[in-house]
PQR file with spaces between the fields and no chain letter, atoms N, CA, C, O and H, PARSE charges and radii, in Angstrom:
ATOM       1  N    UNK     1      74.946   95.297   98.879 -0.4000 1.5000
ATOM       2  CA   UNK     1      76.154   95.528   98.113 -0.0000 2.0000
ATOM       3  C    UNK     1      75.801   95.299   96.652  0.5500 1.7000
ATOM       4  O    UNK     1      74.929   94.484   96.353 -0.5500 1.4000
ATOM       5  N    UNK     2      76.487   96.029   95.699 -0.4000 1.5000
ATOM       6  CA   UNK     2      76.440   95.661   94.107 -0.0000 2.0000
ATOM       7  C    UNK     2      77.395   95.896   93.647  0.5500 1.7000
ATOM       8  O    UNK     2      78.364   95.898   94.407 -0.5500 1.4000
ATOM       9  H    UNK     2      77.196   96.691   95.942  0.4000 1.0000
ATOM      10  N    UNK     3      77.638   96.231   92.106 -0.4000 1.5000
ATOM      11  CA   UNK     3      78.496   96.388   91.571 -0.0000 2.0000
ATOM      12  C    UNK     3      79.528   97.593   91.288  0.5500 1.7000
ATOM      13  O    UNK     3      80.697   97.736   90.927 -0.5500 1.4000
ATOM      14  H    UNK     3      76.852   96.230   91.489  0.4000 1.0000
ATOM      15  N    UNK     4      78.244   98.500   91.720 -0.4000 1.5000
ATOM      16  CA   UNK     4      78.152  100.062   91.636 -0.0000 2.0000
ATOM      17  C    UNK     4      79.273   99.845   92.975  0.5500 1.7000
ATOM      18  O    UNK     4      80.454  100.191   93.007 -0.5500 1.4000
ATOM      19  H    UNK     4      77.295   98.384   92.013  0.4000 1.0000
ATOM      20  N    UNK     5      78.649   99.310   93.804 -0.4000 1.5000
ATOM      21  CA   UNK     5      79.298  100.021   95.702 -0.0000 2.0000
ATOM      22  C    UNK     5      80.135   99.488   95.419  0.5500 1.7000
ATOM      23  O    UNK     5      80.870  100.397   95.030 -0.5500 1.4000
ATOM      24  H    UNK     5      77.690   99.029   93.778  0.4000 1.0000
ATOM      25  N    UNK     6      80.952   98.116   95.230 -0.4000 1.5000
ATOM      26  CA   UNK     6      82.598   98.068   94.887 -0.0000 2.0000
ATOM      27  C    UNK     6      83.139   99.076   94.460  0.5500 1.7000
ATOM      28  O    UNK     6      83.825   99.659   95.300 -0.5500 1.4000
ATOM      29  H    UNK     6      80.356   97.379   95.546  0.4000 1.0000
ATOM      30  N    UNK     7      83.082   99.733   92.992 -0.4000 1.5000
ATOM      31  CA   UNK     7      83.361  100.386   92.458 -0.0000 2.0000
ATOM      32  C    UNK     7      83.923  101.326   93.388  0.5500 1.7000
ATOM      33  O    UNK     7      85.076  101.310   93.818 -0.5500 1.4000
ATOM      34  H    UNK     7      82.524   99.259   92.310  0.4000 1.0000
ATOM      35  N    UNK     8      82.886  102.264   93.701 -0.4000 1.5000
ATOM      36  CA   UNK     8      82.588  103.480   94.161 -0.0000 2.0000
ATOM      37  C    UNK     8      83.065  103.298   96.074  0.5500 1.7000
ATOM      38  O    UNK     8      83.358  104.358   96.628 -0.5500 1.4000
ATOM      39  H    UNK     8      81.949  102.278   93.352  0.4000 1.0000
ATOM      40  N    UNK     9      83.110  102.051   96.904 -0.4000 1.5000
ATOM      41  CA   UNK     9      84.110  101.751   97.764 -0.0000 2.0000
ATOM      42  C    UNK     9      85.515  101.548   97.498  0.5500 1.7000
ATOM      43  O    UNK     9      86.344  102.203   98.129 -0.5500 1.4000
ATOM      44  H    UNK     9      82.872  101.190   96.454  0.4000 1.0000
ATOM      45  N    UNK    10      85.865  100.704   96.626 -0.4000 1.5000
ATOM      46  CA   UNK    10      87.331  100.351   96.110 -0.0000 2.0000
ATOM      47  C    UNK    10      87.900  100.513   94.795  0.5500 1.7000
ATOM      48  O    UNK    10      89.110  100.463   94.577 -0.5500 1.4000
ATOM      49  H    UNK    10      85.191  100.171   96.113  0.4000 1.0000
ATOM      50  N    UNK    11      87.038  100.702   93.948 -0.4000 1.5000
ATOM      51  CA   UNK    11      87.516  101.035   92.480 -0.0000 2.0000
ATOM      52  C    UNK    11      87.830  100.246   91.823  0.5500 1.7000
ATOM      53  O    UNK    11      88.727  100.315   90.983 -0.5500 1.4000
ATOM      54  H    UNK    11      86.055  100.743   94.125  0.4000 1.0000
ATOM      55  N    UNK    12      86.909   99.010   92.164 -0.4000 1.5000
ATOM      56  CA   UNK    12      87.025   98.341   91.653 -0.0000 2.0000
ATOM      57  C    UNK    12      86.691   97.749   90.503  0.5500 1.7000
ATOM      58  O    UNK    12      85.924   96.819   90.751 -0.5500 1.4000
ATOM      59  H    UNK    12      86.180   98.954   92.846  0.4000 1.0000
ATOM      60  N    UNK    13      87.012   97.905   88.813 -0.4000 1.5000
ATOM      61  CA   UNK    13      86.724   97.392   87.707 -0.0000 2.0000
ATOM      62  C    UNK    13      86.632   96.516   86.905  0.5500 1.7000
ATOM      63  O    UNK    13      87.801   96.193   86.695 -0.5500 1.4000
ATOM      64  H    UNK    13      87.635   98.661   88.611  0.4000 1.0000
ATOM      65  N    UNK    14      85.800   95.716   86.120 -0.4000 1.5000
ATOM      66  CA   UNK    14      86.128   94.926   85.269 -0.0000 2.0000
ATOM      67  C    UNK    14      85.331   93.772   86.303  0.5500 1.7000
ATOM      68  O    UNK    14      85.254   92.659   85.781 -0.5500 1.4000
ATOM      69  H    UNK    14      84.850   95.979   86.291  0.4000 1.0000
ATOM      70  N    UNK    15      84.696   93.889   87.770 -0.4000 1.5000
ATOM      71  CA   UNK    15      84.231   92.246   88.210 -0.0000 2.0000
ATOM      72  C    UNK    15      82.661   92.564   88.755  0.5500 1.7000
ATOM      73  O    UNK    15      82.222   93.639   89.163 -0.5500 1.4000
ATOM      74  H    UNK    15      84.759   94.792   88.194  0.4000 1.0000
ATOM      75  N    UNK    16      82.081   91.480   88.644 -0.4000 1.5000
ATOM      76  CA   UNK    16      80.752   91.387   89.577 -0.0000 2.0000
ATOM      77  C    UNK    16      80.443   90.851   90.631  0.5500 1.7000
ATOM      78  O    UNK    16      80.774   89.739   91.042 -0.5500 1.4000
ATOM      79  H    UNK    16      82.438   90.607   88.312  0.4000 1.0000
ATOM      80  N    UNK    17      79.888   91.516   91.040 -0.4000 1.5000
ATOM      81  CA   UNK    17      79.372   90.922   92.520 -0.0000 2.0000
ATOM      82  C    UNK    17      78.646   90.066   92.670  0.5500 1.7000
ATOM      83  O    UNK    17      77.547   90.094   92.115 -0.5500 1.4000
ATOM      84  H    UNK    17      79.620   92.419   90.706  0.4000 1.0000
ATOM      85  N    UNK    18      79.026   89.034   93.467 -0.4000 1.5000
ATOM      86  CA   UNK    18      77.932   87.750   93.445 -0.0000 2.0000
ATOM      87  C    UNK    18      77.571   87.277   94.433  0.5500 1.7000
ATOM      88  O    UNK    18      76.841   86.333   94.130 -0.5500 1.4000
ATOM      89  H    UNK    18      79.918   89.012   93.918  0.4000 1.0000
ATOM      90  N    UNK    19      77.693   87.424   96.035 -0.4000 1.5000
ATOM      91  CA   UNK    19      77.376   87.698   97.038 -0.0000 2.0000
ATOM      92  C    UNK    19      77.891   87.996   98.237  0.5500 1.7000
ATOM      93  O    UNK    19      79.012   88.240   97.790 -0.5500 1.4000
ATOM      94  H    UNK    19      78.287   88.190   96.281  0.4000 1.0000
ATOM      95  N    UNK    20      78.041   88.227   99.681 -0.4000 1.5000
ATOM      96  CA   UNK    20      78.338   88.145  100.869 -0.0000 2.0000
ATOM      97  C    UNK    20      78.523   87.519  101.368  0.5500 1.7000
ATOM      98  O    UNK    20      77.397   87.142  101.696 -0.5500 1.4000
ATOM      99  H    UNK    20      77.131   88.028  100.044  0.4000 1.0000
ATOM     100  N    UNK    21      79.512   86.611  102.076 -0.4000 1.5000
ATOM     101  CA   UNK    21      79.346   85.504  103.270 -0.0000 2.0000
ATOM     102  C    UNK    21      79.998   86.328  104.235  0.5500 1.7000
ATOM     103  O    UNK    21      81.083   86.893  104.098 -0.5500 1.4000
ATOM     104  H    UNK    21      80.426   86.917  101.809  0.4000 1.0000
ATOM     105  N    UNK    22      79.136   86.347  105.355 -0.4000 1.5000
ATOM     106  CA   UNK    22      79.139   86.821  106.834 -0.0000 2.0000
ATOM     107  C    UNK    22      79.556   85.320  107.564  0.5500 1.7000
ATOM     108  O    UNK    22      79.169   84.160  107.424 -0.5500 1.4000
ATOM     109  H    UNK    22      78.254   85.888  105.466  0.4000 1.0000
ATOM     110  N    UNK    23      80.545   86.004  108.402 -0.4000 1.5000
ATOM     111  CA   UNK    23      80.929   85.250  109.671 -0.0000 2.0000
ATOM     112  C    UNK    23      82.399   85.138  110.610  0.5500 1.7000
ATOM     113  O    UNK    23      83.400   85.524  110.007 -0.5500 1.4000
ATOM     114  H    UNK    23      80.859   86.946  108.515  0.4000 1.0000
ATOM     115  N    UNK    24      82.537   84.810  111.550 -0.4000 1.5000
ATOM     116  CA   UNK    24      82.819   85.778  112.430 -0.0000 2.0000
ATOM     117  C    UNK    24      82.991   87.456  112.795  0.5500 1.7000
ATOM     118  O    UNK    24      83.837   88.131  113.382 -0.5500 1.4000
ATOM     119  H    UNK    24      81.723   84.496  112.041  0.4000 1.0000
ATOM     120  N    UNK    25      82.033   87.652  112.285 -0.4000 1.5000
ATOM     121  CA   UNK    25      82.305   89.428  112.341 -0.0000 2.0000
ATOM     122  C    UNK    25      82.553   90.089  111.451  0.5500 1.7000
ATOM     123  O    UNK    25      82.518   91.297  111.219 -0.5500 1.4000
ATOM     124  H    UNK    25      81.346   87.104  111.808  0.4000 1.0000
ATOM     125  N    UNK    26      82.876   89.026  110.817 -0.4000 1.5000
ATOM     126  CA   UNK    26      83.087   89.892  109.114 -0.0000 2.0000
ATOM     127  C    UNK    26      82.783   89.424  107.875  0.5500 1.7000
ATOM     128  O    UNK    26      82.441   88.317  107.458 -0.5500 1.4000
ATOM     129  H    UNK    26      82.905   88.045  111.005  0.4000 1.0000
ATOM     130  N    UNK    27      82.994   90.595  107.315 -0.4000 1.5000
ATOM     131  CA   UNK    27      81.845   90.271  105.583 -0.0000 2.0000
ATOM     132  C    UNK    27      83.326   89.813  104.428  0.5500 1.7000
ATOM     133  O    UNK    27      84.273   90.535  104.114 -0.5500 1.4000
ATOM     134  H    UNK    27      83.272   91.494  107.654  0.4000 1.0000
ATOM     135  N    UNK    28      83.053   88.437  104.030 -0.4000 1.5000
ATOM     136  CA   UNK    28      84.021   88.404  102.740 -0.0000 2.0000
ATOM     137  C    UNK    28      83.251   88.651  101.442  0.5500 1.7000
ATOM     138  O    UNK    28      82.408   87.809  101.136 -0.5500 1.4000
ATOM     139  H    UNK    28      82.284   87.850  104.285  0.4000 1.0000
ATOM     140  N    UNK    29      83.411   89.542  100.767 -0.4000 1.5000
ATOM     141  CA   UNK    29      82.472   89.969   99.084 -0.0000 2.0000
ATOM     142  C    UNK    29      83.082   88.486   97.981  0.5500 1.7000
ATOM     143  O    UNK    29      84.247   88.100   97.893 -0.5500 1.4000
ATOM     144  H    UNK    29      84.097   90.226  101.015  0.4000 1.0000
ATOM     145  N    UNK    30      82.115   88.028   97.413 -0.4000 1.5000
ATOM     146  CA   UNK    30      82.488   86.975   96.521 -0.0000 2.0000
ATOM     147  C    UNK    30      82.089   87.660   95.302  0.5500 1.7000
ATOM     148  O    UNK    30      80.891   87.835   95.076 -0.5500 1.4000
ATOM     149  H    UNK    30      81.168   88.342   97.485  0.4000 1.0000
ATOM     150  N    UNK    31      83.006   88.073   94.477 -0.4000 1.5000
ATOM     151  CA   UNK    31      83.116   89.059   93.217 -0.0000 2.0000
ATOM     152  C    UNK    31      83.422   87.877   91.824  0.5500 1.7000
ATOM     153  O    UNK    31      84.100   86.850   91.841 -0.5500 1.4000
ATOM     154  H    UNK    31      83.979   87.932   94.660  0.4000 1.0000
ATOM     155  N    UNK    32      82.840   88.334   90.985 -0.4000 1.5000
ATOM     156  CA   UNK    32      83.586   87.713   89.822 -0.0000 2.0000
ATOM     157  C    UNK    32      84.574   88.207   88.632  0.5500 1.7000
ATOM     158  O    UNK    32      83.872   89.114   88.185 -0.5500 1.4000
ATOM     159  H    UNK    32      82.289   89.168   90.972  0.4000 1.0000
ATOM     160  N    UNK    33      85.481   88.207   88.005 -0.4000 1.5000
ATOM     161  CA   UNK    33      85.639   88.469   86.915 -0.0000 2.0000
ATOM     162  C    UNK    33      85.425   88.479   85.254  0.5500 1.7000
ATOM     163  O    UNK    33      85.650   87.476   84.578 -0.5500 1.4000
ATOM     164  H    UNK    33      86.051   87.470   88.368  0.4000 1.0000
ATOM     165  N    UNK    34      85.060   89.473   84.810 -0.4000 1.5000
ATOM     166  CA   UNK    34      84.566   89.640   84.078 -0.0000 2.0000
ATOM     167  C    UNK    34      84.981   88.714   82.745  0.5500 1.7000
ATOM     168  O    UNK    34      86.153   88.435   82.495 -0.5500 1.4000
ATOM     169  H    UNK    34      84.877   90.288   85.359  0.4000 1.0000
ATOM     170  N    UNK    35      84.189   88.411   82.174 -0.4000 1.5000
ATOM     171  CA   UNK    35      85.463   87.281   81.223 -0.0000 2.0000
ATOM     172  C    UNK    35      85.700   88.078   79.920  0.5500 1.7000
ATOM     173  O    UNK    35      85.942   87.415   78.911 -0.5500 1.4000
ATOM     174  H    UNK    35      83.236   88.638   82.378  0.4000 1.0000
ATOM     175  N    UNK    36      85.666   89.198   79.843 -0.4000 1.5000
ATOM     176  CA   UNK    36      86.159   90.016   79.004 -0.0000 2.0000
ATOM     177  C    UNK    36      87.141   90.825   79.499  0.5500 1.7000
ATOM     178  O    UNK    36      87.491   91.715   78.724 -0.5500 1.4000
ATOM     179  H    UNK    36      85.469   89.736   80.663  0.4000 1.0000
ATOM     180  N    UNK    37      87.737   90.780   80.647 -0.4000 1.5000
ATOM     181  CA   UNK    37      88.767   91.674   81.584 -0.0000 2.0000
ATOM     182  C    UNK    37      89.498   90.779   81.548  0.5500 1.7000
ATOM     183  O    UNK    37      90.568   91.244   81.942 -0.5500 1.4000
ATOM     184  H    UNK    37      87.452   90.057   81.276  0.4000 1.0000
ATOM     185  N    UNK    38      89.684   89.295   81.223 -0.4000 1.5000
ATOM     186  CA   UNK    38      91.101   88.309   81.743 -0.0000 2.0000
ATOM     187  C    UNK    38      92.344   88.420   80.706  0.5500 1.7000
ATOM     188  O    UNK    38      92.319   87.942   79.572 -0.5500 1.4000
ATOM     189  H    UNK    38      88.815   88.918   80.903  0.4000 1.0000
ATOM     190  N    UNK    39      93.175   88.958   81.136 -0.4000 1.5000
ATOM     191  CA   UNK    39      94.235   89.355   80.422 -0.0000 2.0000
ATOM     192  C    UNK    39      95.481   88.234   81.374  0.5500 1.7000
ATOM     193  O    UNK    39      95.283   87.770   82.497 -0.5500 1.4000
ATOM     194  H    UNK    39      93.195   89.346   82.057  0.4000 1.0000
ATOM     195  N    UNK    40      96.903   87.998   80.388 -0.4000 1.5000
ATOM     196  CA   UNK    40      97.819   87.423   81.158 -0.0000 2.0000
ATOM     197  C    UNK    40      98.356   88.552   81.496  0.5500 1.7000
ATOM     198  O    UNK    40      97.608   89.529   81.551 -0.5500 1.4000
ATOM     199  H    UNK    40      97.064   88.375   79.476  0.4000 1.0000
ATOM     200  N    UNK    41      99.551   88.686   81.758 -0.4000 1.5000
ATOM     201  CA   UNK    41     100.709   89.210   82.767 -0.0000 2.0000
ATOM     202  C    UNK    41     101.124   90.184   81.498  0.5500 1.7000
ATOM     203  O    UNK    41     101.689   91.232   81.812 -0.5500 1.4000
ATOM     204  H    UNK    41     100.158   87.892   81.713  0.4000 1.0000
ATOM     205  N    UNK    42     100.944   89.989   80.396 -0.4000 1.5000
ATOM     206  CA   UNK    42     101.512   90.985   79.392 -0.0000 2.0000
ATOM     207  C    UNK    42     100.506   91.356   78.591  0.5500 1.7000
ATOM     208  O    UNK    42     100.704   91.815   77.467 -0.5500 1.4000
ATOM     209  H    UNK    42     100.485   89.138   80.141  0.4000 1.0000
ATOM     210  N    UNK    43      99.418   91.197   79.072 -0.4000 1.5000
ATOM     211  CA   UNK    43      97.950   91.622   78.141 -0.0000 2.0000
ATOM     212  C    UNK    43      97.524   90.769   77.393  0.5500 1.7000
ATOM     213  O    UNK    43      96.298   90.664   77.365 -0.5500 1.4000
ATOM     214  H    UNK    43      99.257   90.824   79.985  0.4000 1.0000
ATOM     215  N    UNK    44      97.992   90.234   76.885 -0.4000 1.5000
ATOM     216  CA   UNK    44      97.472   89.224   75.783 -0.0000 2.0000
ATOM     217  C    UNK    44      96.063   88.401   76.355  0.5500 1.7000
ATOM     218  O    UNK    44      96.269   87.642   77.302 -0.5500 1.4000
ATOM     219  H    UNK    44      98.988   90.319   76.907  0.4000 1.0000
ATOM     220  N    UNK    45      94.977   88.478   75.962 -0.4000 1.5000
ATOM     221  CA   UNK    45      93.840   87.697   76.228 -0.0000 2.0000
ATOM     222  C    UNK    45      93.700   86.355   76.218  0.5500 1.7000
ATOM     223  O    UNK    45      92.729   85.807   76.740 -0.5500 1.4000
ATOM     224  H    UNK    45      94.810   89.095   75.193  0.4000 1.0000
ATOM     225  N    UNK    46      94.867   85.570   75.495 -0.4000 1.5000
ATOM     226  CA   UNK    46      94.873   84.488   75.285 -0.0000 2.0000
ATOM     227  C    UNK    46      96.090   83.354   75.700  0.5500 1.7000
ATOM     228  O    UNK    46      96.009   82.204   76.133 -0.5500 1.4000
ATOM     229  H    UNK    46      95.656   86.016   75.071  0.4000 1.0000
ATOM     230  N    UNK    47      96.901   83.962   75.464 -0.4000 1.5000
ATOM     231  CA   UNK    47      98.103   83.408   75.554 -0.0000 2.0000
ATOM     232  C    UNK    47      99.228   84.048   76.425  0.5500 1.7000
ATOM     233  O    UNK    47      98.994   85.199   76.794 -0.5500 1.4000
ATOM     234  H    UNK    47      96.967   84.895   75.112  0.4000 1.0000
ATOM     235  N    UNK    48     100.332   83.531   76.790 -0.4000 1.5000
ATOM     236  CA   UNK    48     101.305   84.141   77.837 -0.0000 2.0000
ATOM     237  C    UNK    48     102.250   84.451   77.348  0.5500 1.7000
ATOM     238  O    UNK    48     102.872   83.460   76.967 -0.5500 1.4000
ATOM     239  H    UNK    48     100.522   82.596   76.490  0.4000 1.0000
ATOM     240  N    UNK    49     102.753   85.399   77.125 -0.4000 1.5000
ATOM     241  CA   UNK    49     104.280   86.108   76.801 -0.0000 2.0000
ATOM     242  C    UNK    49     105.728   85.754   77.805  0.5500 1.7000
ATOM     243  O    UNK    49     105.737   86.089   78.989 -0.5500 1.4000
ATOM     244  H    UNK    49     102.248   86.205   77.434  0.4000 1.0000
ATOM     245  N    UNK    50     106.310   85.406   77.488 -0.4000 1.5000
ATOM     246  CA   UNK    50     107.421   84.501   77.788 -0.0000 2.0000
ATOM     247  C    UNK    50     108.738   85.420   78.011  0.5500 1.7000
ATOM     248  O    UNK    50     109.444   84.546   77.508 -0.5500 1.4000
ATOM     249  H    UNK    50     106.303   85.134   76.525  0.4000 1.0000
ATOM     250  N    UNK    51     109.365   86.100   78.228 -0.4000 1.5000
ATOM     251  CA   UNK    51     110.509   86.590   77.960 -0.0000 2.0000
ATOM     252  C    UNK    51     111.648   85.903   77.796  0.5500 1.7000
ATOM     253  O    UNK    51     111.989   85.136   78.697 -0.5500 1.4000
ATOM     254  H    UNK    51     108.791   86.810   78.636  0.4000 1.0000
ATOM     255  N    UNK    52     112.586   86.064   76.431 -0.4000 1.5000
ATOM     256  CA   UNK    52     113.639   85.049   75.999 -0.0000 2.0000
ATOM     257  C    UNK    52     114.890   85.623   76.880  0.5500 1.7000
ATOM     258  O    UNK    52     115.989   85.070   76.825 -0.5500 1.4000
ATOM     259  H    UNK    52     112.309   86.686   75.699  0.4000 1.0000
């Protein structure tokens, strides 16, 4: 698996792949996020937008 096959399996953007854990039968992907992709709930990179 890499970064490419997320992608190009799920479409997935903006994270990396960092490995596989197998077990019972199935594969969980341990992905990261990119720390240039972390946005809050209203975009802001830094801070949280509040609605008054």
């Amino acid at each position: 698996m890499s970064t490419s096959s997320l992608y190009h399996a799920w479409r997935l953007r903006g994270y990396r792949y960092q490995r596989t854990n197998l077990s019972g039968g199935g594969a969980d992907f341990v992905i990261e996020q990119s720390p240039d992709r972390f946005r809050t709930r209203c975009g802001s990179p830094s801070t949280c937008c509040i609605p008054l």
